[in-house]
C-alpha positions as CSV (number, residue, x, y, z in Angstrom):
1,X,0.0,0.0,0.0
2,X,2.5,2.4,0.5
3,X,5.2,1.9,-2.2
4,X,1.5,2.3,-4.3
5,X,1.2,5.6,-2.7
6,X,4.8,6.4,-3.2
7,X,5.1,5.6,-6.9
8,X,2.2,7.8,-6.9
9,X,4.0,11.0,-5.4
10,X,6.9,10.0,-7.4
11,X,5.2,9.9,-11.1
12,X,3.2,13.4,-9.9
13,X,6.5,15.0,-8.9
14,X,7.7,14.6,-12.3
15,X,6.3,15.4,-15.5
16,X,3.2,12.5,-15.6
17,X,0.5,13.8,-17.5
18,X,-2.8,13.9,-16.6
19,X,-3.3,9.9,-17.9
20,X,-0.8,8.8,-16.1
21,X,-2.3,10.5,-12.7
22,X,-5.3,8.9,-13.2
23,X,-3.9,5.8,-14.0
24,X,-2.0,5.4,-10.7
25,X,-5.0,7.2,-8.6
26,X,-7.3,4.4,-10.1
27,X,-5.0,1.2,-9.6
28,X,-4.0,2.5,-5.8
29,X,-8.0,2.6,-5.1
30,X,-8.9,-0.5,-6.5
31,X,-5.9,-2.0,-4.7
32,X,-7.5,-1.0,-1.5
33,X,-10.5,-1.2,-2.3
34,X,-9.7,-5.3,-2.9
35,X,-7.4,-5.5,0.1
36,X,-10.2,-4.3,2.5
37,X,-12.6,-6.8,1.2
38,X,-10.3,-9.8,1.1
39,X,-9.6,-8.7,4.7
40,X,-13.3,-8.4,5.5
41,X,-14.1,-11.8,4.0
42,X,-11.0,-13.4,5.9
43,X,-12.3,-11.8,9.3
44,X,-16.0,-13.0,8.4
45,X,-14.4,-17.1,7.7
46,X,-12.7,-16.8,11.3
47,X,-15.7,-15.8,13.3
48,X,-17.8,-18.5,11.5
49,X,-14.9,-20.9,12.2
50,X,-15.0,-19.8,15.7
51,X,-19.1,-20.1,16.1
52,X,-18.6,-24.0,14.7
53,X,-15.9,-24.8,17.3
54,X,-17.9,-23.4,20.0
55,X,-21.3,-25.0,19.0
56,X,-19.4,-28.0,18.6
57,X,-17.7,-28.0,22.1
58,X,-21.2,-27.0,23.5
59,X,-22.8,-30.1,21.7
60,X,-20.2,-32.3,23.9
């Protein structure tokens, strides 16, 4: 996340046109954009893992 952020700064503080920008600006949010949801869908597969192993020990 941030060497995205720093190529960004980078490619601004030269000479990028406009396309460039906006090509950097649009691959950094999608890049976070999938990186929060992978992480939300990770943290939503733990808690169900976690409900299973308790209704499982509470079954015993």
């Amino acid at each position: 996340m941030v060497v995205i952020i720093g190529v960004g700064v980078a490619i601004v503080g030269t000479d990028a046109s406009d396309a460039q920008i906006q090509a950097i600006g649009s691959f950094a949010f999608f890049s976070m954009l999938f990186t929060f949801l992978f992480s939300v869908r990770r943290l939503d597969l733990r808690r169900e893992r976690e409900r299973r192993e308790r209704d499982d020990a509470a079954r015993r």
